[in-house]
C-alpha positions as CSV (number, residue, x, y, z in Angstrom):
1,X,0.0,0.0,0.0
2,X,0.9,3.8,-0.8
3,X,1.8,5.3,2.3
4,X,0.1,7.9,3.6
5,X,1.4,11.0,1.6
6,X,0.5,9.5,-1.3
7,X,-2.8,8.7,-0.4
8,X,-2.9,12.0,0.5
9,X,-1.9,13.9,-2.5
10,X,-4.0,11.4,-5.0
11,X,-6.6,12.3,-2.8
12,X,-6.2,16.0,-3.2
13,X,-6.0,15.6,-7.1
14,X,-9.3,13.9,-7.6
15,X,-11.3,16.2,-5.1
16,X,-9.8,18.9,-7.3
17,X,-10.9,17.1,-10.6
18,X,-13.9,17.3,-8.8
19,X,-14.5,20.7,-8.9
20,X,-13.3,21.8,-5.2
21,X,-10.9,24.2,-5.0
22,X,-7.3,23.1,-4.4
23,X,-6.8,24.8,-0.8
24,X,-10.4,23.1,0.5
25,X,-9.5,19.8,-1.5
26,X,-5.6,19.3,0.8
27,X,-7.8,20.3,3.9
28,X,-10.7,18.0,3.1
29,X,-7.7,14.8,1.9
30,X,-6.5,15.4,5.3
31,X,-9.9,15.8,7.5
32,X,-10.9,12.3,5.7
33,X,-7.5,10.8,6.5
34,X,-8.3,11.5,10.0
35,X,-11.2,10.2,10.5
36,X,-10.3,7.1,9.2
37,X,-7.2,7.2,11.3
38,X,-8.7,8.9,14.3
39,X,-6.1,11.0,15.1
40,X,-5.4,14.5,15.4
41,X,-3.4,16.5,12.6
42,X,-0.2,16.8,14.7
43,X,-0.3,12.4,14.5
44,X,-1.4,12.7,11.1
45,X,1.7,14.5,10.2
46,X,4.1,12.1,11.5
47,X,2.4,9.3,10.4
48,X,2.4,10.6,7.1
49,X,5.3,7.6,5.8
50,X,4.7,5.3,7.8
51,X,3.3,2.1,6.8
52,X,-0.6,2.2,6.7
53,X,-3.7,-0.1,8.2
54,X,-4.3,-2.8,6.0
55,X,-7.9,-1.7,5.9
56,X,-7.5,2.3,5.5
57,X,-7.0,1.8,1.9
58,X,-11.0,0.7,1.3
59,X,-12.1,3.2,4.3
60,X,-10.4,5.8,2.5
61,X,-11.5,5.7,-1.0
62,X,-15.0,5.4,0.4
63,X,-15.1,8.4,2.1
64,X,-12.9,10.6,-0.9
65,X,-15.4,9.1,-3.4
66,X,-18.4,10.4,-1.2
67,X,-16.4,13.9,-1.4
68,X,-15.8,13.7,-5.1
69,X,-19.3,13.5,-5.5
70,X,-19.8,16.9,-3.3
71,X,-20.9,15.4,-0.3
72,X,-20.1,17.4,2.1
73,X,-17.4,16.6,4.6
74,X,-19.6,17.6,7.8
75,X,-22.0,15.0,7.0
76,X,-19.5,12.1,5.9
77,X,-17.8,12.0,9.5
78,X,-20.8,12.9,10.9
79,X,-19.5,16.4,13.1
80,X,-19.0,19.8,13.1
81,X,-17.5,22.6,14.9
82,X,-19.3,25.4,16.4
83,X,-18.4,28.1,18.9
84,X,-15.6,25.8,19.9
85,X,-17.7,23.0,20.3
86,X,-18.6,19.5,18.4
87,X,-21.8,19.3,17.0
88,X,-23.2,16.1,15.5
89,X,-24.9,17.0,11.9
90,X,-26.8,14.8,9.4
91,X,-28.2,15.2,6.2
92,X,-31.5,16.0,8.5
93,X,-30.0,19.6,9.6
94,X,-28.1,22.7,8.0
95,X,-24.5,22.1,8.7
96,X,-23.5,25.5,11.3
97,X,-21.4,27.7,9.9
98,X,-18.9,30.5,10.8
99,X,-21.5,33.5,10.7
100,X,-23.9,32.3,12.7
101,X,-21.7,32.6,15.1
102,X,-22.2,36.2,15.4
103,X,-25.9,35.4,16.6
104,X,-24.1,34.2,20.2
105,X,-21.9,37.2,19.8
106,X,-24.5,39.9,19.3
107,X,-26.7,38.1,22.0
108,X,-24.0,38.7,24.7
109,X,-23.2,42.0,23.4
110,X,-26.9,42.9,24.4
111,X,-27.2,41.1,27.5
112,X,-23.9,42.1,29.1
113,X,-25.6,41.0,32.7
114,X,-26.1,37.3,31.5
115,X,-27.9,36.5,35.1
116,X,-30.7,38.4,34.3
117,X,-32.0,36.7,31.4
118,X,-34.5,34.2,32.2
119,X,-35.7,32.5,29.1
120,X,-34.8,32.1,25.3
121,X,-36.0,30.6,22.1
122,X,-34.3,29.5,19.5
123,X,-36.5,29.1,16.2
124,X,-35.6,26.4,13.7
125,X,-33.1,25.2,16.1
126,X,-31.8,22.5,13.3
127,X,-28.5,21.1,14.8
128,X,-29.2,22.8,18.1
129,X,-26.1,24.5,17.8
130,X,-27.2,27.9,18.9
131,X,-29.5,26.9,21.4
132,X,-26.8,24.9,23.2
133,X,-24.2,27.6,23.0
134,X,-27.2,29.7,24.3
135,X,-27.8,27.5,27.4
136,X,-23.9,27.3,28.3
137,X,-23.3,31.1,28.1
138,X,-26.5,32.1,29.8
139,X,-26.8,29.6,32.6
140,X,-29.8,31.2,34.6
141,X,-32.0,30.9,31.7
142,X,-34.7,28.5,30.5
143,X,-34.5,28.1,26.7
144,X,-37.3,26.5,24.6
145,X,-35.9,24.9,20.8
146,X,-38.6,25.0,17.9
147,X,-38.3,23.1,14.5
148,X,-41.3,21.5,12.2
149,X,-38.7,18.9,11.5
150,X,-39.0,16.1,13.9
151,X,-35.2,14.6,12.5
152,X,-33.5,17.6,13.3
153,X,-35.4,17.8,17.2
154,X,-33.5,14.3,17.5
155,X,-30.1,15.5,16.2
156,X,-30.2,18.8,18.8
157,X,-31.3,17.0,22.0
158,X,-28.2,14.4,21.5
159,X,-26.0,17.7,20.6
160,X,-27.7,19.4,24.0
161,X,-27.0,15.3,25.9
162,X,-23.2,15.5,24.7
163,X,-22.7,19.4,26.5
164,X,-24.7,18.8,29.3
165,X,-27.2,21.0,28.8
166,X,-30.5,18.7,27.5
167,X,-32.3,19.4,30.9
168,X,-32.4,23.4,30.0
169,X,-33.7,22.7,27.0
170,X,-37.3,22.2,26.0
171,X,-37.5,20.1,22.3
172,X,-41.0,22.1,20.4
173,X,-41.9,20.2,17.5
174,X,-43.9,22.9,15.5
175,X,-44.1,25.8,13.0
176,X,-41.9,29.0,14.1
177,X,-43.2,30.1,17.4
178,X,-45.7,27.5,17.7
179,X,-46.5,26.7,21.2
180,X,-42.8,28.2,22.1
181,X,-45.0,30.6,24.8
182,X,-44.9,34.4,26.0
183,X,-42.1,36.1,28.1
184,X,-38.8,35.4,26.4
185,X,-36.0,37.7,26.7
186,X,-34.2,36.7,23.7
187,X,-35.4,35.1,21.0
188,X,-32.8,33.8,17.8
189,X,-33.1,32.4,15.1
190,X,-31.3,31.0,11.8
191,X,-34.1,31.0,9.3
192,X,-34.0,29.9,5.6
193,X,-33.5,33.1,3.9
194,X,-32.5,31.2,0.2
195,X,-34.1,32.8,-2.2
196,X,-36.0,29.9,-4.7
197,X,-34.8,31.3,-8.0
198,X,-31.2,31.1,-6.0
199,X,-31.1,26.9,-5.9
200,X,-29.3,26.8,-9.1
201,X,-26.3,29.0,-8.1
202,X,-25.8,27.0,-4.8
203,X,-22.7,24.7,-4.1
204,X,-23.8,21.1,-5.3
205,X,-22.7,20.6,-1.6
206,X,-25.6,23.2,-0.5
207,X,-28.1,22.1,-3.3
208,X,-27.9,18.4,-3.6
209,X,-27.4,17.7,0.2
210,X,-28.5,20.2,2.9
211,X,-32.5,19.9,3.7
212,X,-34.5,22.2,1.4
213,X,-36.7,23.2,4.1
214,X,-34.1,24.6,6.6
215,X,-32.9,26.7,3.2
216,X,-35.5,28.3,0.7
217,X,-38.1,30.5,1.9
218,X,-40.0,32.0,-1.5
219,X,-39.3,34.0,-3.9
220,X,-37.2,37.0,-2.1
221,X,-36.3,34.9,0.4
222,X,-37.7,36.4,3.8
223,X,-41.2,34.8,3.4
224,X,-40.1,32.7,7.2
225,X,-38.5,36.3,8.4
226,X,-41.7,38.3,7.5
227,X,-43.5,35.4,9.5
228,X,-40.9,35.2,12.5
229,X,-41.6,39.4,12.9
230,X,-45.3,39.1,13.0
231,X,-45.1,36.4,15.6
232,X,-42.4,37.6,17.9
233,X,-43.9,40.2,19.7
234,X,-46.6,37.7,21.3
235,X,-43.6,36.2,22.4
236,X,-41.4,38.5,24.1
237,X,-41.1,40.2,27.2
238,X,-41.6,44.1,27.3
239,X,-37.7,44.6,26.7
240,X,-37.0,41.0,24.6
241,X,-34.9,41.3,21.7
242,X,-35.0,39.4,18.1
243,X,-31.6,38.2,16.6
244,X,-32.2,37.1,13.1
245,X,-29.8,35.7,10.4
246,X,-30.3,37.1,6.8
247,X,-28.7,36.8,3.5
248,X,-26.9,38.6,1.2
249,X,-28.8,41.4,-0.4
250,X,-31.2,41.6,1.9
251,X,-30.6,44.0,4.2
252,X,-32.8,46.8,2.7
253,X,-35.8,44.6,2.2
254,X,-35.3,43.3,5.8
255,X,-35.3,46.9,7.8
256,X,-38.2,47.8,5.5
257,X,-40.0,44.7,6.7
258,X,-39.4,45.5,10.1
259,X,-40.7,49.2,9.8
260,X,-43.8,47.9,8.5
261,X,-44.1,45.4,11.3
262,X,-43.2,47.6,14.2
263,X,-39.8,46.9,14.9
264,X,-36.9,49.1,15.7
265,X,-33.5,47.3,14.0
266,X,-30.6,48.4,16.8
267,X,-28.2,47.1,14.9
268,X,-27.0,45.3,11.5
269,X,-23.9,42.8,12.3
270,X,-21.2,41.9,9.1
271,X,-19.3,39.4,8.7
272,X,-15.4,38.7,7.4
273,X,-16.3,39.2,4.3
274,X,-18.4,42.7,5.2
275,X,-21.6,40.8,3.9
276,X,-24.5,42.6,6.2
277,X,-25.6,39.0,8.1
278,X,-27.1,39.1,11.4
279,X,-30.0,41.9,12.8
280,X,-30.7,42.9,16.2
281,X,-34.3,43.8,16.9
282,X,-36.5,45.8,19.2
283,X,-39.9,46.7,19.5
């Protein structure tokens, strides 16, 4: 058998056959590599010409064929990071991503005294990666996780299980706000903001993979964040915010839907890129 570095490299060359960009292919080679070896990338390195596991060779070209055909990575070893954290994915839930991390950051930006916040909801909780973040920052707080998609309930409690936090956490199987109750004093949400007309232009990782329904929301794409403002305010307490994802080019529309719906937008959040991403919302 090839040792390891020449796994690695053929590896690299057909992901980037494949269409993925070089950089992401030699990261995604060694990620699969890995997991097959269960090591970390310091062992990985050293190992890389020394003699192999009889069995890695099939494991391996399993998992990089899975990849050439643009599975994503999160959902072939079955994990992603979040806030630090490992967060179980599959197929049923949106794989997190970097700027949703600025949801947690703008949420303790507005509640510097942590202590005093008493309940949250997280809508279209998916992986349950913000609502678990959520519970371990804000430890004095009850938190309530919505989602219409039974499957992706299932995946969050185990993610809430494996940080200890499944006991703060109430599982809502419904639409939005649904039975999610009054006096929160944060709610958050991720929302698919995918604009229909957009599917074509996704990834083939995004498009062919990721759950429609946690990603297109009509023909503009804020049809769920038009709902999620009407809705909120039964929901909140007297000085509750409303931290909402949004996507590109759609700021404008978003603050106007807000006017219209009685919201004051505090403040719009960027990201690395300078993309307008996350909004923070009062009535």
């Amino acid at each position: 058998m090839a040792p390891l570095h020449e796994r690695l490299a053929d590896a690299r060359d057909r992901l980037t056959r494949a269409g993925i960009p070089a950089d992401e292919a030699a990261l995604d080679a060694e990620v699969l590599a890995r997991h097959v070896l269960d090591c970390d990338r310091a062992t990985l390195l050293t190992r890389a010409r020394d003699p192999l596991p009889s069995a890695f060779g099939r494991l391996y070209d399993e998992l990089v064929q899975r990849r050439v055909a643009r599975e994503p990575v999160a959902y072939i070893i079955g994990h992603r990071e979040f806030w630090g954290l490992e967060f179980d994915v599959t197929p049923a839930v949106l794989i997190p991503r970097p700027e949703t991390e600025l949801v947690i950051e703008e949420a303790l930006s507005a509640f510097p005294h942590r202590q005093l916040v008493h309940k949250i909801v997280d809508v279209g909780t998916g992986s349950g990666c913000l609502a678990v973040v959520l519970a371990i920052e804000f430890q004095a707080a009850a938190l309530a996780a919505t989602d219409s998609s039974a499957a992706a309930l299932e995946i969050a409690a185990l993610n809430a299980a494996r940080h200890n936090v499944n006991r703060r956490i109430s599982w809502v199987h419904g639409d939005l706000l649904q039975d999610a109750g009054p006096g929160a004093d944060l709610i958050v949400s991720n929302p698919p903001y995918v604009p229909e007309a957009d599917e074509a232009t996704l990834q083939p990782e995004v498009a062919h993979y990721e759950p429609s329904s946690a990603l297109y929301a009509g023909a503009d794409g804020l049809v769920v964040i038009r709902r999620l403002l009407d809705e909120a305010p039964a929901c909140l307490a007297p000085e509750g915010q409303l931290i909402v994802e949004f996507g590109f080019g759609q700021e404008a529309a978003l603050r106007d839907a807000a006017r219209q719906s009685g919201w004051t937008v505090e403040r719009v959040r960027r990201d690395l890129q300078g993309i307008p991403r996350v909004a923070v919302l009062r009535r």
